[in-house]
C-alpha positions as CSV (number, residue, x, y, z in Angstrom):
1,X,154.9,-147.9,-38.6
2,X,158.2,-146.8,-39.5
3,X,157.0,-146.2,-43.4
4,X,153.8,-143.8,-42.2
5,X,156.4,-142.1,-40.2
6,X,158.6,-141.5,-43.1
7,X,161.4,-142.8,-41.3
8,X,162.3,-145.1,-44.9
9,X,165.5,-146.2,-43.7
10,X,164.5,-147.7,-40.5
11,X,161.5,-149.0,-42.6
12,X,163.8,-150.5,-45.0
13,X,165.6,-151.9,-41.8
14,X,162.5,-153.4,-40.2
15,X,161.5,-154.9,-43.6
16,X,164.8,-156.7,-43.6
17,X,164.7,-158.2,-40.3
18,X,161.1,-159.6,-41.1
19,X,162.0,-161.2,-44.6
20,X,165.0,-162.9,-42.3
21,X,162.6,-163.7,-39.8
22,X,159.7,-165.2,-41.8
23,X,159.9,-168.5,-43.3
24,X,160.2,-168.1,-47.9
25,X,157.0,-169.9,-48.0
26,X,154.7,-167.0,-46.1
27,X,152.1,-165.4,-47.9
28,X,154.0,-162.3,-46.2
29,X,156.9,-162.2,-47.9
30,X,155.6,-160.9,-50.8
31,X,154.4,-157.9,-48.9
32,X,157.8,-157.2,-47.3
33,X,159.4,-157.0,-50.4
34,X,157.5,-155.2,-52.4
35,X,157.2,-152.8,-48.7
36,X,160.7,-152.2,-48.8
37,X,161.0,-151.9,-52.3
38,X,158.9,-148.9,-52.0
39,X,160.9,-147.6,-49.1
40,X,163.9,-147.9,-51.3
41,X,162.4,-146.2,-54.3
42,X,161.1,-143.2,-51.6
43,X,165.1,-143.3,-50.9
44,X,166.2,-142.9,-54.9
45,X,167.7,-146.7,-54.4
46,X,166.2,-147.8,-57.3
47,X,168.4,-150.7,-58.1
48,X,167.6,-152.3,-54.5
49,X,164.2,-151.4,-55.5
50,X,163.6,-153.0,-58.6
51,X,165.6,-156.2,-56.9
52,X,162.8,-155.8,-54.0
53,X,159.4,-156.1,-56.5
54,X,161.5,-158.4,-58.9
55,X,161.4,-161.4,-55.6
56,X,158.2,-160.2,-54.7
57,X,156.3,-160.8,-59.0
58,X,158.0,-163.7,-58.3
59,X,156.6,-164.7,-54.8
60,X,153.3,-163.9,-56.8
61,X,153.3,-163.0,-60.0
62,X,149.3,-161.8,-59.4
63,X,150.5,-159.3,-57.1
64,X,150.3,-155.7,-58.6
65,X,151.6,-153.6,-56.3
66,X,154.9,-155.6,-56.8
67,X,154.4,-154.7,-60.6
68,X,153.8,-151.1,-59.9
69,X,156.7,-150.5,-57.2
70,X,159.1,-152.3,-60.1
71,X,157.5,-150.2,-63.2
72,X,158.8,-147.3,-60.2
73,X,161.7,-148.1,-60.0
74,X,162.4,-149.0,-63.7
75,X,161.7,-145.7,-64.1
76,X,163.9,-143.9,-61.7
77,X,167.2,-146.0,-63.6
78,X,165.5,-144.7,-66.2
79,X,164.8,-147.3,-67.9
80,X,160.7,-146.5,-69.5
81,X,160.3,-149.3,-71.5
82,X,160.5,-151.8,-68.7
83,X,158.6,-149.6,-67.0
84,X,155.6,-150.1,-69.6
85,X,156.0,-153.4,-69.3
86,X,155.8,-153.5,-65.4
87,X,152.7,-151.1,-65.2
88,X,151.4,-153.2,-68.3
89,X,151.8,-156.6,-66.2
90,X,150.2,-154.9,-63.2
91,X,147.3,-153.9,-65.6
92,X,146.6,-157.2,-66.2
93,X,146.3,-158.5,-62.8
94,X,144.4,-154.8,-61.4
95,X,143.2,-153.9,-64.6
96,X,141.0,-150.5,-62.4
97,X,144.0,-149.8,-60.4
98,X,144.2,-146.0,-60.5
99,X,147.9,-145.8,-59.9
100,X,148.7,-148.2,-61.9
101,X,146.6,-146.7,-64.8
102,X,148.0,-143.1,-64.6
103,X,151.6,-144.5,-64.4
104,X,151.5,-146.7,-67.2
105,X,149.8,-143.4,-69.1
106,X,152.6,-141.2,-67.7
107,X,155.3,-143.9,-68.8
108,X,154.4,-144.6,-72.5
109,X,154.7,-140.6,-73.7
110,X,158.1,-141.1,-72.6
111,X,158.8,-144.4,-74.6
């Protein structure tokens, strides 16, 4: 609720508490990661950020919102090659993913 209110840091808050609260083997825990990562990416904390979606590709390497969120942040350090990569491994798992699509586009004319 927090993160539709725009209130990012209490989402990023909340998100911490639940990743605390829910055992490492929930099917969740990808989604609170990869949650807060894009609270922390909304906040310009893009080295939390990419930390978030890095534990959550690995939680599930198929999930490609985890992919995009650290393509995201990859690009705020400014860092667009692992970006292209990122978008490019979410590609593979959402291949029709609109976000995903015009990222990895926007991403590659800066590489």
């Amino acid at each position: 609720m927090a993160f539709k209110e725009g209130e990012y840091k209490v989402a990023v808050r909340l998100y911490g508490c639940a990743i605390d609260l829910d055992d490492n083997e929930s099917a969740q825990q990808k989604i609170y990661y990869s949650n807060r990562s894009a609270s922390y990416c909304i906040l310009k904390k893009y080295q939390e950020a990419q930390s978030d979606a890095v534990k959550s590709t690995e939680l599930d390497p198929s999930w490609y919102k985890a992919w995009y969120r650290k393509g995201v942040a990859e690009e705020g350090l400014g860092d667009y090659a692992a970006a292209e990569r990122s978008f490019a491994a979410g590609l593979a798992c959402a291949p029709r993913d609109a976000d995903l699509l015009k990222a990895h586009q926007e991403v590659k004319m800066m590489t």
